[in-house]
C-alpha positions in Angstrom: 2.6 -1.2 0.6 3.5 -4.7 2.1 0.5 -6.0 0.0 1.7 -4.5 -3.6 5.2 -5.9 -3.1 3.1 -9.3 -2.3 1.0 -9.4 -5.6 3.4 -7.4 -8.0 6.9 -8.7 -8.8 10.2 -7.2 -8.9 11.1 -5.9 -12.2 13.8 -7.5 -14.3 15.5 -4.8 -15.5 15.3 -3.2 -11.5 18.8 -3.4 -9.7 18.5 -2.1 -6.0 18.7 -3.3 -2.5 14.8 -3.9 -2.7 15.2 -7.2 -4.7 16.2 -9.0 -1.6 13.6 -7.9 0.3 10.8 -8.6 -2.3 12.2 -11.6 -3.0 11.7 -13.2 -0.1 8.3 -11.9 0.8 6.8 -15.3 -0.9 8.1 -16.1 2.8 5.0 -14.1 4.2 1.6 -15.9 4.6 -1.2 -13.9 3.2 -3.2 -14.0 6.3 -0.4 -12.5 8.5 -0.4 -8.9 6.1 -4.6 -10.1 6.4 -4.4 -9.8 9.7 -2.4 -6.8 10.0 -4.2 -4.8 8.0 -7.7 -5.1 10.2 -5.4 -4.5 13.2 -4.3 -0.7 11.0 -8.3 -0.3 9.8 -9.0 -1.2 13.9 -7.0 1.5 14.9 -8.0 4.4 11.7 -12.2 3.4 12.5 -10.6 4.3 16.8 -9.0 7.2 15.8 -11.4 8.6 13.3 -14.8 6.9 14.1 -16.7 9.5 11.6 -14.4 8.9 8.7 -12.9 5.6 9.0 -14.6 4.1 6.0 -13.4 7.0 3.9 -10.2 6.6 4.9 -9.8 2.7 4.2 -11.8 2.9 0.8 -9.3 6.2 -0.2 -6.3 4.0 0.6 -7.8 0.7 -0.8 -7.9 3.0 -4.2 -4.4 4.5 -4.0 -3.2 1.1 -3.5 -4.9 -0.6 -6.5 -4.4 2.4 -8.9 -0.7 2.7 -8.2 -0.1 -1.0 -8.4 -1.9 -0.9 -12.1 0.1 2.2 -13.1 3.4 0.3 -11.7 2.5 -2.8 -13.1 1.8 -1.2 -16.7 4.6 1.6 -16.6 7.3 -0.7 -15.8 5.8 -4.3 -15.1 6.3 -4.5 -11.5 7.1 -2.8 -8.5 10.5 -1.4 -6.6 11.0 0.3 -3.3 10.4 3.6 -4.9 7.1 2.4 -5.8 6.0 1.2 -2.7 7.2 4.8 -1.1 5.4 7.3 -3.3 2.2 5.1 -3.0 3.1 5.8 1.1 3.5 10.1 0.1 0.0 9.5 -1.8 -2.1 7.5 0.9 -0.3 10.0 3.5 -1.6 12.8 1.1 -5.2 11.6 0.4 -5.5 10.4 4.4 -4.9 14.6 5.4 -7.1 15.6 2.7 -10.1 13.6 3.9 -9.5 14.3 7.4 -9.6 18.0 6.7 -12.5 17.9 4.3 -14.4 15.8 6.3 -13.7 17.4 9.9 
């Protein structure tokens, strides 16, 4: 979820200890969470060679779904946020392996 607390902001309204966190992620270059997310879809398409592509495209679309719903729902994103949109990709990533397998 490093990427949706990147793009979406905090919301105003929001009180938690997640405000810190997001606030200073303007800290983090956009090439390091780049380059760490080719190091995660290295290790998914080394792990599960058949349905790697699957997998990256069914997280990709959790990702950008949940960060519209957040952004339209409350106009931003907290640390809730970025944990059920963890539960879903977790969710969708057993689903595929099974249907697929």
């Amino acid at each position: 979820p490093l990427p949706l607390f990147r793009v979406l902001k905090y919301p105003k309204r929001a009180t938690g200890i997640g405000k810190a966190f997001v606030a200073n992620l303007d800290k983090v270059k956009f090439s390091s969470i780049f380059i760490s997310a080719i190091f995660t879809f290295g290790i998914v398409g080394w792990l599960f060679p058949a349905q790697s592509l699957y997998l990256i495209l069914g997280a990709l679309l959790v990702v950008f779904i949940s960060a519209a719903y957040y952004n339209k729902k409350i106009n931003g994103v907290t640390g809730d946020c970025g944990g059920a949109t963890v539960q879903f990709t977790e969710l969708l990533t057993y689903f595929l392996v099974m249907l697929l397998s």
